[in-house]
C-alpha positions in Angstrom: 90.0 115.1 59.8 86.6 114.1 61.0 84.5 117.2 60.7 86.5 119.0 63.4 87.8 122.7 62.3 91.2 123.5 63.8 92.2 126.8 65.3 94.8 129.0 63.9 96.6 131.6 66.6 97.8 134.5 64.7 101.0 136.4 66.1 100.5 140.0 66.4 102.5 140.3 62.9 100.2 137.8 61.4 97.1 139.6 62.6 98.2 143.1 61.1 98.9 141.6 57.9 95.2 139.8 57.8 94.0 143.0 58.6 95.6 144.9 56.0 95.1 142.1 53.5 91.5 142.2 53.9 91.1 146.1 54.3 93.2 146.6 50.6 90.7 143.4 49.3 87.2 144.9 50.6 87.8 148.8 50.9 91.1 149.4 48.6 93.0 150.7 51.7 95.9 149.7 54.0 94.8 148.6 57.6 96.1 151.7 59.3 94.6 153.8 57.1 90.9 151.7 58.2 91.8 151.4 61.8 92.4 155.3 61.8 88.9 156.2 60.0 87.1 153.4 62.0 88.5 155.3 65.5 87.4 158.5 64.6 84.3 157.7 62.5 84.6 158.7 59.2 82.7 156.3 57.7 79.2 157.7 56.0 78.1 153.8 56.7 79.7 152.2 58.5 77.2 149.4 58.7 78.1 148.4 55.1 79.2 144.6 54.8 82.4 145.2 53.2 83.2 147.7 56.4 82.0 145.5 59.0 84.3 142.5 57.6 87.2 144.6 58.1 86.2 146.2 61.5 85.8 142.9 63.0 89.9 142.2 62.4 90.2 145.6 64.1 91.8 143.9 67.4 94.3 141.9 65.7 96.2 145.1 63.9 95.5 147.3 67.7 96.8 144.0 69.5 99.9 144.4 67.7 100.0 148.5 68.3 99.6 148.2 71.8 102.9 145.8 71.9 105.3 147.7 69.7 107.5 149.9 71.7 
């Protein structure tokens, strides 16, 4: 490769699981249990690094919500 970074497209299953991986990793909870706290604001700081790296796979875990039946 000559210095070029490819993209990956994640399915919707793909993105939930990346989600929750990273959510268990960071914050020692599942990705459902994060997206829930982050939507109602239960985080004290939610500003904290370890937070914010999880809230930004927050669309990949909804994206797949909004398509279950």
């Amino acid at each position: 490769m000559s210095g070029r970074r490819r993209v990956k497209f994640l399915t919707p299953e793909e993105g939930r699981k990346l989600l929750d991986r990273q959510a268990r990793h960071y914050l020692s909870m599942s990705g459902e249990e994060f997206s829930r706290k982050w939507n109602k604001r239960e985080f004290k700081d939610p500003d904290r690094p370890e937070i914010m790296q999880v809230a930004f796979l927050i669309p990949f875990g909804d994206r797949l919500q909004s398509e279950v039946p």
